[in-house]
C-alpha positions in Angstrom: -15.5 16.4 60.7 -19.0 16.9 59.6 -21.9 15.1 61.9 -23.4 12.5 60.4 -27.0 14.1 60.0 -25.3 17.4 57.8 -26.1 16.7 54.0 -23.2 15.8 51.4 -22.6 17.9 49.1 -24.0 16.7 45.4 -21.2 15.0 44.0 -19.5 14.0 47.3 -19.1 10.0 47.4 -20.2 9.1 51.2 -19.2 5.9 53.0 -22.3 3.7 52.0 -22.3 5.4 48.3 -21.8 2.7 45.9 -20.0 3.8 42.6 -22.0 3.9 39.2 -19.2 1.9 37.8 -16.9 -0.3 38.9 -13.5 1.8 38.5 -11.8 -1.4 37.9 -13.7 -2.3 35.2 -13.3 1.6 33.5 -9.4 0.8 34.1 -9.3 -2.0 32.5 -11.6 -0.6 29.4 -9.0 2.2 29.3 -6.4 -0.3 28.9 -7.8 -2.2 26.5 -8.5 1.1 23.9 -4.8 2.5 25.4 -3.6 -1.5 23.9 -5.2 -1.1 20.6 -4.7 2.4 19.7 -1.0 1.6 20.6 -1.1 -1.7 18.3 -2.1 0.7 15.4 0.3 3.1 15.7 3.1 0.4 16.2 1.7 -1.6 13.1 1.9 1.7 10.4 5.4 2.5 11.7 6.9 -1.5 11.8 5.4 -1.3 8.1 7.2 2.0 7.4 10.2 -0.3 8.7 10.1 -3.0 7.0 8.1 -2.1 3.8 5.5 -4.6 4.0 2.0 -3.5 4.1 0.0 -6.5 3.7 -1.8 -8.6 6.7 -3.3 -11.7 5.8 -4.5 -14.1 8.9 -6.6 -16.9 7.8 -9.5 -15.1 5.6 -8.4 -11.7 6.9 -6.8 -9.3 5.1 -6.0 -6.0 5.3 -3.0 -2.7 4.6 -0.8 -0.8 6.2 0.7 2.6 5.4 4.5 2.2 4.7 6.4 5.4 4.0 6.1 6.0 0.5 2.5 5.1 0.7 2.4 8.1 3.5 4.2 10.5 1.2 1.8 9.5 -1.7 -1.6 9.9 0.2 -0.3 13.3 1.9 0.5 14.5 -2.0 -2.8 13.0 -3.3 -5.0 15.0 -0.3 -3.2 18.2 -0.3 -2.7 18.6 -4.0 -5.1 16.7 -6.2 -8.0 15.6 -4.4 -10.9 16.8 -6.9 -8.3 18.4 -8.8 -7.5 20.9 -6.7 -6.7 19.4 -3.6 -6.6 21.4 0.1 -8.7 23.9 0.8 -7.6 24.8 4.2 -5.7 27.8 4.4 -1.6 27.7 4.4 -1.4 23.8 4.6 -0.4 23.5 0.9 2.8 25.5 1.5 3.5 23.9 4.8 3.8 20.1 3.2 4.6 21.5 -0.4 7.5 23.6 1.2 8.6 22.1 4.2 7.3 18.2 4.4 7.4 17.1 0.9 10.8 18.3 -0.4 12.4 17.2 3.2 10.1 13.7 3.2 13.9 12.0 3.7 13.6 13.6 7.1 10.3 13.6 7.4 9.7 9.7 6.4 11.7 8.4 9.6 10.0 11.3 11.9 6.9 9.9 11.1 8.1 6.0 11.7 9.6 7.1 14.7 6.4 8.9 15.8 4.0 5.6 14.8 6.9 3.2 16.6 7.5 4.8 19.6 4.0 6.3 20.5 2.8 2.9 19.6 5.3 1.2 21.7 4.3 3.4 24.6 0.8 2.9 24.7 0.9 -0.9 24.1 3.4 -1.4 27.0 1.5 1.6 29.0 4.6 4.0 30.1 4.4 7.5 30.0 1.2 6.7 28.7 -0.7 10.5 28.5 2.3 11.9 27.3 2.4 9.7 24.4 -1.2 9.9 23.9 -0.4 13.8 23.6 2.1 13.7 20.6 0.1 10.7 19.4 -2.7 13.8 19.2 -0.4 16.1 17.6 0.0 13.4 14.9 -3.7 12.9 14.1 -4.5 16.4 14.5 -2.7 17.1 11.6 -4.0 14.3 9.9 -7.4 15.8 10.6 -6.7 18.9 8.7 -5.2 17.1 5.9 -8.6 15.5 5.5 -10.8 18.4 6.6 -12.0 19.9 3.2 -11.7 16.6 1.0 -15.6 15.4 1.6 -15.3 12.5 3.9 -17.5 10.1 5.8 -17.8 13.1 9.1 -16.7 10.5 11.2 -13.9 9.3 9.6 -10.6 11.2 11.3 -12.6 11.9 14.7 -12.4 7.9 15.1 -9.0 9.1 15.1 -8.3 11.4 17.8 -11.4 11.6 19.9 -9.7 8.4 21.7 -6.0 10.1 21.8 -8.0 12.9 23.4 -9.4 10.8 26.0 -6.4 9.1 26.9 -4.1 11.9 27.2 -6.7 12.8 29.8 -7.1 9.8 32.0 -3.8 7.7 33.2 -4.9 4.9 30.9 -1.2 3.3 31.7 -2.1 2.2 35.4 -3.7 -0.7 34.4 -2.1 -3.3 32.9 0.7 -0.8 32.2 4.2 0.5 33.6 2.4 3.2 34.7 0.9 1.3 37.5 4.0 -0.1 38.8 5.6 3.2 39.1 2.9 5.4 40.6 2.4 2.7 43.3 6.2 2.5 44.1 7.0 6.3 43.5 3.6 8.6 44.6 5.4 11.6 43.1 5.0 10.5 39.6 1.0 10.7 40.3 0.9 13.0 37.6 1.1 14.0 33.9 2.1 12.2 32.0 2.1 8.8 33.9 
C-alpha cells in the first residue's frame, strides 16, 4: 500500500479524483450510436427482404438499398464509374469473377450480414463482435468507393463508428451485454 504523501502516478485515478466524464453518460452515448448504426444495418437488410425501399413518415422521405439495387451500385462503381470504373488494384476480378456471377449467393450473404449485425447491435449482444464483421462489411465498401472521387468523408462516416465500437463494449448499456457480464464475470471480454 503506498502512504498517502507518495505521488500518483500521471494517469492513476486517486480516491478524491473526479472523472472528466461521467462514464455513465459515455455508456449511454455508446449505446445510443451502437442503436443507430444497428437500425441502419437492420433497415438495408429488411429492405433486401422484403423489396421495398421507400420510407415515407409524414414529410420525410427517404431509400433503402434492396438487393438488386446492391448488385447494381456495386456494378456501376467497379465497372463504369467515369467510364472506366475501379481503379484499385484486383478488386474488378474479385466482384467481376467471384461476387457478380455468384450474386444468387452473394445477395442473401449480404441480407444476412445487414439483418443480423443489425439485429445485434440494436438489441446489444455480442455487441463488438458484430461491430467487427459489421467492419469487414464497410471496409469493403470503402474500397469500392476509394478511387471514384467522393465527398472524403463519405465512407469514413461509415466505419470510423464500427471501429469504435468493436473497441469499447458498447452492448453493456442498455444491451444484453450488460445483463450477461454482471451475471457471468467470465464473459468480461471480447466480444461482449
Amino acid at each position: 500500500m503506498r502512504p498517502s504523501s507518495a505521488p500518483v502516478p500521471s494517469g492513476t485515478a486517486t480516491a478524491s479524483a473526479v472523472p472528466l466524464a461521467d462514464p455513465v453518460l459515455l455508456g449511454r452515448g455508446l449505446a445510443v450510436l451502437r442503436i443507430f448504426v444497428g437500425v441502419i444495418f437492420f433497415a438495408n437488410g429488411v429492405s433486401k427482404l422484403t423489396g421495398e425501399t421507400q420510407i415515407d413518415i409524414g414529410p420525410y422521405r427517404g431509400n433503402l438499398i434492396n438487393r438488386d439495387g446492391a448488385r447494381n451500385i456495386l456494378n456501376f462503381e467497379v465497372n463504369r464509374r467515369d467510364e472506366r470504373g475501379t481503379e484499385v488494384p484486383g478488386l474488378k476480378s474479385i466482384v467481376n469473377d467471384l461476387i457478380l456471377p455468384n450474386w444468387d449467393i452473394f445477395q442473401w450473404l449480404v441480407t444476412a450480414v445487414e439483418v443480423g449485425v443489425g439485429a445485434l447491435l440494436i438489441v446489444g449482444l455480442a455487441t463488438r463482435g458484430a461491430a467487427l464483421v459489421g467492419l469487414g462489411f464497410q471496409l469493403f465498401l470503402a474500397l469500392v468507393y476509394v478511387s471514384s472521387n467522393r465527398w472524403a468523408f463519405e465512407q469514413p462516416h461509415e466505419y470510423v463508428p464500427l471501429f469504435i465500437l468493436a473497441a469499447v463494449p458498447a452492448g453493456r448499456f442498455w444491451g444484453v451485454d450488460g445483463g450477461l457480464v454482471r451475471n457471468r464475470r467470465a464473459l468480461r471480454r471480447w466480444p461482449f
